[in-house]
PDB file with SEQRES, HELIX, SHEET and CRYST1 records, atoms N, CA, C and O in Angstrom:
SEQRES   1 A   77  UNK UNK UNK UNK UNK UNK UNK UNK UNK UNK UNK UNK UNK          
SEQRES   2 A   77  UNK UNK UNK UNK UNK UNK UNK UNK UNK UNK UNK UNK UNK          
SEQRES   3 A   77  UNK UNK UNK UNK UNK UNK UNK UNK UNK UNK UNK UNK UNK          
SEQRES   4 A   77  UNK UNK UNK UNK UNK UNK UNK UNK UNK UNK UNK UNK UNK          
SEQRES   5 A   77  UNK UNK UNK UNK UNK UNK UNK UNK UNK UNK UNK UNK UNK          
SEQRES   6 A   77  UNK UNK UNK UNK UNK UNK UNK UNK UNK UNK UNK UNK              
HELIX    1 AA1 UNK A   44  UNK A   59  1                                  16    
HELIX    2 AA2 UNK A   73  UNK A   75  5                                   3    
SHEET    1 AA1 3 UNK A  12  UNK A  14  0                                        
SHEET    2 AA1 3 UNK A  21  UNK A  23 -1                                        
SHEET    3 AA1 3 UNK A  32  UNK A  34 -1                                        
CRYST1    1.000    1.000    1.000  90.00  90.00  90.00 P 1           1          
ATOM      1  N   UNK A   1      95.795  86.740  82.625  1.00  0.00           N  
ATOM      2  CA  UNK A   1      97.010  86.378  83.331  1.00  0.00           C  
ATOM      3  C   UNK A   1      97.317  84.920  83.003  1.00  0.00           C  
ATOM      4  O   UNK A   1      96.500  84.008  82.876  1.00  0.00           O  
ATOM      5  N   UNK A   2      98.815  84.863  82.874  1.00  0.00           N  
ATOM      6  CA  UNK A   2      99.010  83.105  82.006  1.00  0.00           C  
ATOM      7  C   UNK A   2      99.867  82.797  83.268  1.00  0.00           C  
ATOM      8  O   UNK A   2     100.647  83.628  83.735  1.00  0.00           O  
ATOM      9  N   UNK A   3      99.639  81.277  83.914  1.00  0.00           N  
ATOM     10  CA  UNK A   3     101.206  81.131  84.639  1.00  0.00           C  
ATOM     11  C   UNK A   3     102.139  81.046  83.884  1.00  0.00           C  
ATOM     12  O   UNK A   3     102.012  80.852  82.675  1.00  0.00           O  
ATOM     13  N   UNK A   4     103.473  81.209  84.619  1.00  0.00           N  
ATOM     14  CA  UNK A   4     104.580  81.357  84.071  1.00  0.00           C  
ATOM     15  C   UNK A   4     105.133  82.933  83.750  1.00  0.00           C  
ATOM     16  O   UNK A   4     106.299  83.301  83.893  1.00  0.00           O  
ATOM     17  N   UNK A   5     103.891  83.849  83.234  1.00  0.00           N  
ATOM     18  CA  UNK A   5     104.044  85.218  83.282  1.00  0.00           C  
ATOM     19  C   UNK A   5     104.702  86.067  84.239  1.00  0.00           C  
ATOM     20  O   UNK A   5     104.694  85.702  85.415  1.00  0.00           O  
ATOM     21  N   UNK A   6     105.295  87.186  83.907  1.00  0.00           N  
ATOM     22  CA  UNK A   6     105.702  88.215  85.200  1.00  0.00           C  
ATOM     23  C   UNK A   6     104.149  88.486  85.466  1.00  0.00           C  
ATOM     24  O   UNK A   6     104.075  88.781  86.659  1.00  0.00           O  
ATOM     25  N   UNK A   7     103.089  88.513  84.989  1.00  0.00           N  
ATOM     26  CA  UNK A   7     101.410  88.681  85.412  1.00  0.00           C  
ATOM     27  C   UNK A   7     100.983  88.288  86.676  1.00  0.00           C  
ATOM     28  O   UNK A   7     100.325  88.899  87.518  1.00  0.00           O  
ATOM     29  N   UNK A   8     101.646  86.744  86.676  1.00  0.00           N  
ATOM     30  CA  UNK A   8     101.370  86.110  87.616  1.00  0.00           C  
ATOM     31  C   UNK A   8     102.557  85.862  89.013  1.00  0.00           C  
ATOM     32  O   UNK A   8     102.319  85.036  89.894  1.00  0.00           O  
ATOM     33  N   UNK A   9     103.334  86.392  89.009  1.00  0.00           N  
ATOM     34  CA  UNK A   9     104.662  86.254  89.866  1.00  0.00           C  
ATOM     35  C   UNK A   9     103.910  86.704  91.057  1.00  0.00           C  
ATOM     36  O   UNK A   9     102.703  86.809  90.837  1.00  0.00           O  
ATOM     37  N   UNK A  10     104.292  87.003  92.274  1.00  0.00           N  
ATOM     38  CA  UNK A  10     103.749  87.735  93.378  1.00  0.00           C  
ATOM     39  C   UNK A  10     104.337  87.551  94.549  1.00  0.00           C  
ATOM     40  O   UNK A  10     104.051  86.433  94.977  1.00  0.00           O  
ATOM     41  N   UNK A  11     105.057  88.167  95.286  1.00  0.00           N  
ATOM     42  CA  UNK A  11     105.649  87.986  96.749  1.00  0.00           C  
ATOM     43  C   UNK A  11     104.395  88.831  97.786  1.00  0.00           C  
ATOM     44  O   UNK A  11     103.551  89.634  97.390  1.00  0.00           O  
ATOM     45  N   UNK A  12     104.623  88.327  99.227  1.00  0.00           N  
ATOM     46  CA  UNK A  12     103.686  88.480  99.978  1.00  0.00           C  
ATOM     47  C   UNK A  12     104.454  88.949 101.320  1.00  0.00           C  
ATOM     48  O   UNK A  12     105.194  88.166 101.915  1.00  0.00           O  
ATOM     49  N   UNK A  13     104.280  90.003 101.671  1.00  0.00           N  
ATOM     50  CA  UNK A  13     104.425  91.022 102.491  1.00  0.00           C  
ATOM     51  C   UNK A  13     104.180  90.937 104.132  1.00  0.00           C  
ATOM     52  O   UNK A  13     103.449  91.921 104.248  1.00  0.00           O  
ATOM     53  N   UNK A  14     104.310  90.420 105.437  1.00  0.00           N  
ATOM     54  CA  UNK A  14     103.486  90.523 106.169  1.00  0.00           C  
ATOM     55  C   UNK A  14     103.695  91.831 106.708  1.00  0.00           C  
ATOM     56  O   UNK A  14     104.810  92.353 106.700  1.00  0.00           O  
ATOM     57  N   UNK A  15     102.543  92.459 107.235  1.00  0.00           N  
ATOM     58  CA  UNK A  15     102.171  93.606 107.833  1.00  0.00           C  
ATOM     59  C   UNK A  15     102.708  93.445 109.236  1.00  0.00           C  
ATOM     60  O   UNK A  15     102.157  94.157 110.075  1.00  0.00           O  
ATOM     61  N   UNK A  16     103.651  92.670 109.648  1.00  0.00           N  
ATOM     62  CA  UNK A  16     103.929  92.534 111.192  1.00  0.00           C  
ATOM     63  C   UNK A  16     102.922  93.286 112.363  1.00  0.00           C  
ATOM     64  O   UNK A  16     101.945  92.656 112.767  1.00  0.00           O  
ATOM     65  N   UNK A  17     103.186  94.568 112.851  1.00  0.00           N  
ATOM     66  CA  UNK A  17     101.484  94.949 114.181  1.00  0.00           C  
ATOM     67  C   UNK A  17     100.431  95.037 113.067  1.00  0.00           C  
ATOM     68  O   UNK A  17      99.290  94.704 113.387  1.00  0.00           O  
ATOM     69  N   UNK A  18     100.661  95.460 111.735  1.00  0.00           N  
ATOM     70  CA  UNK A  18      98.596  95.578 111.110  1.00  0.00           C  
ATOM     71  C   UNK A  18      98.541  94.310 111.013  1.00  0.00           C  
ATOM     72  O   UNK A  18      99.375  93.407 111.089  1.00  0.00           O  
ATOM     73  N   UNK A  19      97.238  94.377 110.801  1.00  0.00           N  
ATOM     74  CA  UNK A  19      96.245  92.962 110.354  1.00  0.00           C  
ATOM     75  C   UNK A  19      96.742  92.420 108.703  1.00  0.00           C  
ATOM     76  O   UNK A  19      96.717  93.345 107.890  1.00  0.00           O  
ATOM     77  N   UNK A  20      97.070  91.398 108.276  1.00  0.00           N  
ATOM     78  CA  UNK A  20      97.006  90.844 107.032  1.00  0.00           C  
ATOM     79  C   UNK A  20      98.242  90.901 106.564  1.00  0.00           C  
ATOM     80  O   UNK A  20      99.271  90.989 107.233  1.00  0.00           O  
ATOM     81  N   UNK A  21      98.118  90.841 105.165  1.00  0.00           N  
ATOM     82  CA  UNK A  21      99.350  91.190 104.673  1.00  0.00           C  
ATOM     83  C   UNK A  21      99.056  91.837 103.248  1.00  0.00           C  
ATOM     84  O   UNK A  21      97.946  92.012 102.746  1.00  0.00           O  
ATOM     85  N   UNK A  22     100.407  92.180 102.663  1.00  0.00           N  
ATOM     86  CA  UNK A  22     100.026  92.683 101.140  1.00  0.00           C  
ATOM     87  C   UNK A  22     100.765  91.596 100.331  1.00  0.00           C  
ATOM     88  O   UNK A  22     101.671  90.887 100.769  1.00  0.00           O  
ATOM     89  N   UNK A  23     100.169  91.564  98.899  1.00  0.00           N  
ATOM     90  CA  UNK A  23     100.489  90.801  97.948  1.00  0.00           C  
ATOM     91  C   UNK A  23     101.079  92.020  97.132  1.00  0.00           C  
ATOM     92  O   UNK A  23     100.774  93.191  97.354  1.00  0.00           O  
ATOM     93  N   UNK A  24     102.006  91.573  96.111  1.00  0.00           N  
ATOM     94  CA  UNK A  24     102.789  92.257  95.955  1.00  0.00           C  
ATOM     95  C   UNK A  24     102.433  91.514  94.036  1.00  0.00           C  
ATOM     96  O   UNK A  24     101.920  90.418  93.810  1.00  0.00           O  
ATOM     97  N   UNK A  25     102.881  92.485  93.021  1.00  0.00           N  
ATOM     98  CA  UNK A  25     102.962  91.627  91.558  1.00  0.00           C  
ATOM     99  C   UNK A  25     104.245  92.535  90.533  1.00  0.00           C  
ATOM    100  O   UNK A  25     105.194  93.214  90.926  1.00  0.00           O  
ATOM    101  N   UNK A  26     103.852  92.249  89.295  1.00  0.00           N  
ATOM    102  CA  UNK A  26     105.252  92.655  88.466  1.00  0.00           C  
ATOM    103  C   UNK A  26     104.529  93.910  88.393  1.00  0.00           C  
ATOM    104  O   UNK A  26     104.305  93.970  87.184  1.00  0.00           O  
ATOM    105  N   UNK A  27     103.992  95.010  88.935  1.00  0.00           N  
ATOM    106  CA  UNK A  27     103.488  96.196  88.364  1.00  0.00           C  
ATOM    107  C   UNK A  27     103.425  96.966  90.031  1.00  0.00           C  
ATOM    108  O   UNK A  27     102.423  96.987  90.746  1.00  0.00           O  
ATOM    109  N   UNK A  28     104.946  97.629  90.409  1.00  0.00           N  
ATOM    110  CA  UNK A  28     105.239  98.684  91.707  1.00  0.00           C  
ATOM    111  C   UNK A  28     104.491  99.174  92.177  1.00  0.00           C  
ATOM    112  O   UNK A  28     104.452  99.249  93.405  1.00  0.00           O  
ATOM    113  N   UNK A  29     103.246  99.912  91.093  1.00  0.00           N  
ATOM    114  CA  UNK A  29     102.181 100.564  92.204  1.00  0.00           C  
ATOM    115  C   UNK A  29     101.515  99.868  92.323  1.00  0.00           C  
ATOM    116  O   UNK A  29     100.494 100.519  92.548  1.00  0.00           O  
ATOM    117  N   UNK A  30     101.122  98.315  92.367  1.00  0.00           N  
ATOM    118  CA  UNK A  30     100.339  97.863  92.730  1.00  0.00           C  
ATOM    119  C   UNK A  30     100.010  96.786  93.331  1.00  0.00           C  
ATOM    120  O   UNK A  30     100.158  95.727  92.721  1.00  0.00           O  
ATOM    121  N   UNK A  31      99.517  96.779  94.585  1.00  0.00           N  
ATOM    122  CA  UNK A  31      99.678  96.850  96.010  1.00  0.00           C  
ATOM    123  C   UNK A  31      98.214  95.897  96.615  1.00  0.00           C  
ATOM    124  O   UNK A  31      97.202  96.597  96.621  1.00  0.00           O  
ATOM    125  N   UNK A  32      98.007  94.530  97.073  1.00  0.00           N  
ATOM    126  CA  UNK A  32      97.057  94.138  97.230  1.00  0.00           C  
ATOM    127  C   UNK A  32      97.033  93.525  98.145  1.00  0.00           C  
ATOM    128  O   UNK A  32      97.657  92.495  98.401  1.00  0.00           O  
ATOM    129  N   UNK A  33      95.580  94.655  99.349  1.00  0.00           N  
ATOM    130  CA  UNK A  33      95.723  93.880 100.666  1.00  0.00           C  
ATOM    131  C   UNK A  33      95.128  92.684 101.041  1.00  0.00           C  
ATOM    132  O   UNK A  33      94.342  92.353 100.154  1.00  0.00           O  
ATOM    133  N   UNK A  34      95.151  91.692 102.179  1.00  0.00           N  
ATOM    134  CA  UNK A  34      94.959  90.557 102.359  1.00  0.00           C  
ATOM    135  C   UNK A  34      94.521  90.147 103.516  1.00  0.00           C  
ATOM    136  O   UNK A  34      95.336  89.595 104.255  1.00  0.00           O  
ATOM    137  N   UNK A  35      93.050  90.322 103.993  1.00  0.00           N  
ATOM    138  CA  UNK A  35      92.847  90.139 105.593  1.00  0.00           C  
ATOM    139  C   UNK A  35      93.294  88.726 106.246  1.00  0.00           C  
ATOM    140  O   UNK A  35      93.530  87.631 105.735  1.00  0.00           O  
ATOM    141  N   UNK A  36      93.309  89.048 107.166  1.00  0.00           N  
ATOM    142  CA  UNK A  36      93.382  87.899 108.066  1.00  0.00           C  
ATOM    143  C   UNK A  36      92.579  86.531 107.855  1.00  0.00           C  
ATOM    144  O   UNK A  36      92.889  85.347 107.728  1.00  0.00           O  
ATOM    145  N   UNK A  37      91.348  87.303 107.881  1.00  0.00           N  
ATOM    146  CA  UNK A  37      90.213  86.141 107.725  1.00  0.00           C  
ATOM    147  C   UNK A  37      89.875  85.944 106.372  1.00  0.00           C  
ATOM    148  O   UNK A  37      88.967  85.132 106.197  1.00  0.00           O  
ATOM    149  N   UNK A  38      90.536  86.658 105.001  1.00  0.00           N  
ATOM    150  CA  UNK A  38      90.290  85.818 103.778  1.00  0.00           C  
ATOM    151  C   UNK A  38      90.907  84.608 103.290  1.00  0.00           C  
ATOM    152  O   UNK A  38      90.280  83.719 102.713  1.00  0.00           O  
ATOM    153  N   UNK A  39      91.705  84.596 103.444  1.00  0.00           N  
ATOM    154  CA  UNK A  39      92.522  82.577 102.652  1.00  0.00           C  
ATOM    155  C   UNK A  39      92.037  82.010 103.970  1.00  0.00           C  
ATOM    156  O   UNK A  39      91.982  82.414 105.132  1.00  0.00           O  
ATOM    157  N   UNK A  40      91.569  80.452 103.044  1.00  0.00           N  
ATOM    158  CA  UNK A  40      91.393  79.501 104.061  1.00  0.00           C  
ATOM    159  C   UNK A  40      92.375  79.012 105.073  1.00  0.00           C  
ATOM    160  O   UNK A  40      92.146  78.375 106.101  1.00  0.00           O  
ATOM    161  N   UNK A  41      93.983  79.605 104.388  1.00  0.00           N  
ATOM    162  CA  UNK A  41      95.302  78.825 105.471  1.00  0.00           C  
ATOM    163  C   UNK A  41      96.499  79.998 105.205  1.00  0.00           C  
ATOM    164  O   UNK A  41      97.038  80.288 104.137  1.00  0.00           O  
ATOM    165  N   UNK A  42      96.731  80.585 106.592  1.00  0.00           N  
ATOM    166  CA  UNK A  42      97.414  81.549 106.488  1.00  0.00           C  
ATOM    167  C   UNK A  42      99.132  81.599 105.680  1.00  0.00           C  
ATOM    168  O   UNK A  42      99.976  82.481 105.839  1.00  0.00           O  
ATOM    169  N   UNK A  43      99.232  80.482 104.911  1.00  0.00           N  
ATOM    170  CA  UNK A  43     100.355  80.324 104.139  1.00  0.00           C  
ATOM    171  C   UNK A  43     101.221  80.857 103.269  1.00  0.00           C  
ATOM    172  O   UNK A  43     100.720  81.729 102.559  1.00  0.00           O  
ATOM    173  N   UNK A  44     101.853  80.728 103.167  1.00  0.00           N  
ATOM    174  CA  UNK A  44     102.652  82.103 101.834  1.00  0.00           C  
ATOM    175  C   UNK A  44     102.073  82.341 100.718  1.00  0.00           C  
ATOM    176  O   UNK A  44     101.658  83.365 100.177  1.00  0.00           O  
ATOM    177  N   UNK A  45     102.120  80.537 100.269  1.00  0.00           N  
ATOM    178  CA  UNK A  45     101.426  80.242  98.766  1.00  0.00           C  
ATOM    179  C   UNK A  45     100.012  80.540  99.173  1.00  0.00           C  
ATOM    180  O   UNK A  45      99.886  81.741  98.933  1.00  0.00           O  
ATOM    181  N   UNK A  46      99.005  80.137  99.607  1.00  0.00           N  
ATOM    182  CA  UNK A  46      97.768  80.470 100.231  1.00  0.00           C  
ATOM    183  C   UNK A  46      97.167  82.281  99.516  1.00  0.00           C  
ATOM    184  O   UNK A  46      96.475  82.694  98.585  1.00  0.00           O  
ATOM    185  N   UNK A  47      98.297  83.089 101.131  1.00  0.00           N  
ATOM    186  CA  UNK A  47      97.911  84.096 101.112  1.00  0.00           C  
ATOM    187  C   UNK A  47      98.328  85.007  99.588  1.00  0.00           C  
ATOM    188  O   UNK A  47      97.699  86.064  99.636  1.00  0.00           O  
ATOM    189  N   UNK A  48      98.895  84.956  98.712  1.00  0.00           N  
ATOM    190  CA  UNK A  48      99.816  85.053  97.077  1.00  0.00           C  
ATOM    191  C   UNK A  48      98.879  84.515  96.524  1.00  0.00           C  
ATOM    192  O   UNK A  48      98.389  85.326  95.739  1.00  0.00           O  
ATOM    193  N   UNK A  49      98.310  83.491  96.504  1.00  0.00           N  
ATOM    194  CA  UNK A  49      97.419  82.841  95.081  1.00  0.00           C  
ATOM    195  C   UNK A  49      95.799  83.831  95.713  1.00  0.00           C  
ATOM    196  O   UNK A  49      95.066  84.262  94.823  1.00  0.00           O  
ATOM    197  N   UNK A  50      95.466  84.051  96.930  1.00  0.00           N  
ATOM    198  CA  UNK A  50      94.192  85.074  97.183  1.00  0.00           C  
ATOM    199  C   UNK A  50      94.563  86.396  96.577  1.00  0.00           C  
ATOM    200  O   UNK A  50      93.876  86.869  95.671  1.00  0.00           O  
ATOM    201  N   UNK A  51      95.550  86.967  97.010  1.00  0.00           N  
ATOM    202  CA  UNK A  51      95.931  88.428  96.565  1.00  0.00           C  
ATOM    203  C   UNK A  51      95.543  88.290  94.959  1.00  0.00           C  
ATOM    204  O   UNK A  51      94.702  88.939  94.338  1.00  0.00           O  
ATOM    205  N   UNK A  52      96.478  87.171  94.452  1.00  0.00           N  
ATOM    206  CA  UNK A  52      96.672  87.657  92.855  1.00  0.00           C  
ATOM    207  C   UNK A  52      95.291  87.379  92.222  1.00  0.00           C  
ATOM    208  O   UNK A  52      94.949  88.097  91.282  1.00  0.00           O  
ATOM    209  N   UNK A  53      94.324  86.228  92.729  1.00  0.00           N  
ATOM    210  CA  UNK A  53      92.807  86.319  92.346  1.00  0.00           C  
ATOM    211  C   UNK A  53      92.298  87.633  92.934  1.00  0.00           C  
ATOM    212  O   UNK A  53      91.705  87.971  91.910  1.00  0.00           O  
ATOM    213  N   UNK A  54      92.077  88.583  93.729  1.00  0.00           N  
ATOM    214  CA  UNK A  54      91.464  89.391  93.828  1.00  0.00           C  
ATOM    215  C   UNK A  54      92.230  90.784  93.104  1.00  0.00           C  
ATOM    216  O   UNK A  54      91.581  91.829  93.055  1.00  0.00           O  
ATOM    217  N   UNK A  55      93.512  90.741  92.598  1.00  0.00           N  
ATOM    218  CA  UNK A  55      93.893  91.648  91.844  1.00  0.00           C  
ATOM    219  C   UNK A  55      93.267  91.811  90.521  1.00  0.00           C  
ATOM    220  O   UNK A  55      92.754  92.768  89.943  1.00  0.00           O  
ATOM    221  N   UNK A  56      93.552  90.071  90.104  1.00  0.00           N  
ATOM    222  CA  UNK A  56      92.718  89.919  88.513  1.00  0.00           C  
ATOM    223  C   UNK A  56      91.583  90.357  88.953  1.00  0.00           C  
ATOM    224  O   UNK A  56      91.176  91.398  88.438  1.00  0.00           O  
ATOM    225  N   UNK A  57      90.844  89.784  89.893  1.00  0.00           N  
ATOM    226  CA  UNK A  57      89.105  89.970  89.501  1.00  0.00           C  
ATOM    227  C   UNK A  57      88.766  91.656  89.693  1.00  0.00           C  
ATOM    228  O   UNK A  57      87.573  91.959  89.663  1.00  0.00           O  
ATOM    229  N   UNK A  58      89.787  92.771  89.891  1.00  0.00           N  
ATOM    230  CA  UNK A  58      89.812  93.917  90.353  1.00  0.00           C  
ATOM    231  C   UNK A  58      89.860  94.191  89.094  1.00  0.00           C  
ATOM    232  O   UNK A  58      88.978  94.940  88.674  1.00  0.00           O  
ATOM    233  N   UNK A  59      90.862  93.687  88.150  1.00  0.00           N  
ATOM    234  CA  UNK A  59      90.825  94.343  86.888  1.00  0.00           C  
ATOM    235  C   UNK A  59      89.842  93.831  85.746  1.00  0.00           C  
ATOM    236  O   UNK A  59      89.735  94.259  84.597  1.00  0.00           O  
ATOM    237  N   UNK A  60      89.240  92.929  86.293  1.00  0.00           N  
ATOM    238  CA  UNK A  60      88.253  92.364  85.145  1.00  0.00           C  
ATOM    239  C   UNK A  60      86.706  92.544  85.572  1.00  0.00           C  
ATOM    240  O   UNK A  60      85.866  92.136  84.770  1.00  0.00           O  
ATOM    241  N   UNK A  61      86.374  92.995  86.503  1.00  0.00           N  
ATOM    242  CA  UNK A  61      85.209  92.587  86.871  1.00  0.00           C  
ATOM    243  C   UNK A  61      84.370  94.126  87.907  1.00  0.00           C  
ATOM    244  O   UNK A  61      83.264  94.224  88.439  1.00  0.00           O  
ATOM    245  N   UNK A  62      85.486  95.045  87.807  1.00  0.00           N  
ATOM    246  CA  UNK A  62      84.992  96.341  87.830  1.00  0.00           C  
ATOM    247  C   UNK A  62      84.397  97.184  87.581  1.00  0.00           C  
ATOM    248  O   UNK A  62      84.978  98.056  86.934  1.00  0.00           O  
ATOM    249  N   UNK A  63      83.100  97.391  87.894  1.00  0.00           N  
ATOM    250  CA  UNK A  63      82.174  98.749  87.384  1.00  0.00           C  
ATOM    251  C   UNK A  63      82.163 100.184  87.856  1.00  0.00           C  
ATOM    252  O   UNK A  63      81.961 100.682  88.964  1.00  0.00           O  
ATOM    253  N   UNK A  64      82.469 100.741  86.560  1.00  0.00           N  
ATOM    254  CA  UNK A  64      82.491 102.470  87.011  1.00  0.00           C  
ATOM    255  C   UNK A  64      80.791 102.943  87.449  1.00  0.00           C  
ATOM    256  O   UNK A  64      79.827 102.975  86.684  1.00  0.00           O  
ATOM    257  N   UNK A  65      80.821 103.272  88.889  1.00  0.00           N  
ATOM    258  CA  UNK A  65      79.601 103.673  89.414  1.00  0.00           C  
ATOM    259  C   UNK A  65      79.540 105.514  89.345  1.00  0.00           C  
ATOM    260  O   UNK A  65      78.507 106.108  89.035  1.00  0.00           O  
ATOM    261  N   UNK A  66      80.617 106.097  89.633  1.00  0.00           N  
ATOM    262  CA  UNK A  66      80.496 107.452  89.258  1.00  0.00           C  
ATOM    263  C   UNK A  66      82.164 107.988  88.906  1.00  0.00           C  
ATOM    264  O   UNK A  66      83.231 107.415  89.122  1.00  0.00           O  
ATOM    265  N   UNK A  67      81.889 109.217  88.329  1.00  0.00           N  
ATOM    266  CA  UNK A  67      83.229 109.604  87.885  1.00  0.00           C  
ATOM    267  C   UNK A  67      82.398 111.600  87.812  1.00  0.00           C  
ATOM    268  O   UNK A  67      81.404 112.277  87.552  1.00  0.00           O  
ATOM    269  N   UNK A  68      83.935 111.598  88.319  1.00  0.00           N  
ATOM    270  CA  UNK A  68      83.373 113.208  88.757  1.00  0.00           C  
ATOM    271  C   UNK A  68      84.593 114.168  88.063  1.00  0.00           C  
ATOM    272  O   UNK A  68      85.752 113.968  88.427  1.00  0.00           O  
ATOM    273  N   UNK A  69      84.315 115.149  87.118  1.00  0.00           N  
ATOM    274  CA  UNK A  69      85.574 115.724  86.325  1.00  0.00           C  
ATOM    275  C   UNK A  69      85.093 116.990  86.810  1.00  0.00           C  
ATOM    276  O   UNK A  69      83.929 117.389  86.820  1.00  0.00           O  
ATOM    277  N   UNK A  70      86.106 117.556  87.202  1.00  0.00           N  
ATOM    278  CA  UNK A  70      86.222 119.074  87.551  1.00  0.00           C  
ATOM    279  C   UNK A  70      87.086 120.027  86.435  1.00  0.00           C  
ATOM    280  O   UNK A  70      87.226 121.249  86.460  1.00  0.00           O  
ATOM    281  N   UNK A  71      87.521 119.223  85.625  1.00  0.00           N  
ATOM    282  CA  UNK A  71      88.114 120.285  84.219  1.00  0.00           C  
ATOM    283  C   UNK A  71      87.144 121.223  83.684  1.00  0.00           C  
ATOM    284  O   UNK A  71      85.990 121.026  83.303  1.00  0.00           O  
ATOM    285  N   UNK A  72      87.656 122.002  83.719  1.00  0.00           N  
ATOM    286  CA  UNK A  72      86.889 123.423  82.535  1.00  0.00           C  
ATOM    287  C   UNK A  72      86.650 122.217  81.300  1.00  0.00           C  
ATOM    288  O   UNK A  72      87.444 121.326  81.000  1.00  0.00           O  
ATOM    289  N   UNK A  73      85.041 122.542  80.577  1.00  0.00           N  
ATOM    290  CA  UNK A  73      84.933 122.359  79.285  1.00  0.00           C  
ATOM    291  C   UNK A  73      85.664 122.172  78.674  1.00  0.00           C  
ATOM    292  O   UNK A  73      85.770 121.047  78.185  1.00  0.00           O  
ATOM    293  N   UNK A  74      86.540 123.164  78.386  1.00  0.00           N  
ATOM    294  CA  UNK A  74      88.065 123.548  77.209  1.00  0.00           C  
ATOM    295  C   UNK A  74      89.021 122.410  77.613  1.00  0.00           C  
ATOM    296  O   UNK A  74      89.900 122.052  76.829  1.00  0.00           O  
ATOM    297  N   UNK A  75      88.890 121.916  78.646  1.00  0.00           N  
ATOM    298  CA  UNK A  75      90.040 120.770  78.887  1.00  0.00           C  
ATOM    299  C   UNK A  75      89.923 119.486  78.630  1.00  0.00           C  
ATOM    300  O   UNK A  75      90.904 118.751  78.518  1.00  0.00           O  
ATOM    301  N   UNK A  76      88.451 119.009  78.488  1.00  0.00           N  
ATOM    302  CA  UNK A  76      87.957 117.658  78.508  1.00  0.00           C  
ATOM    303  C   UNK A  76      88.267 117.199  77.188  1.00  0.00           C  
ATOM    304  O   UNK A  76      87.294 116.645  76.675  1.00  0.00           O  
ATOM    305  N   UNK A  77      89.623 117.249  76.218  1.00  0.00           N  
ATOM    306  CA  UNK A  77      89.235 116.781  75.278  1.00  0.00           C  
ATOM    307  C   UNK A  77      89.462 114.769  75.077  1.00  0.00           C  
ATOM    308  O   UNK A  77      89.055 114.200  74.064  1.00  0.00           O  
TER     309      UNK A  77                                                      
END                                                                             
């Protein structure tokens, strides 16, 4: 992710009655929540620069622990 990128853009959502909020980026389905008690200062910029670090580190730093395929043989190609 470079600043300046649509990568890095992000609007921030509050959840008005839930807890937190969502971070929001240039890619619709994807959707990143934001507790209460994670950013040190409940701020716009604050709560937006936590979301978009835990989005990146979601896509970089992820391990596949199991994966379960229910396709017939004949389908797995």
């Amino acid at each position: 992710m470079r600043a300046g990128s649509p990568a890095a853009d992000f609007a921030v959502v509050d959840l008005g009655d839930a807890e937190g909020w969502v971070v929001t980026g240039h890619h619709a389905d994807v959707l990143t929540h934001v507790g209460p008690d994670e950013p040190h200062e409940p701020s716009q910029i604050a709560v937006g620069l936590w979301g978009r670090s835990k989005r990146h580190r979601d896509g970089t730093a992820l391990r596949v622990v199991h994966v379960e395929d229910k396709r017939a043989p004949a389908d797995r190609a």
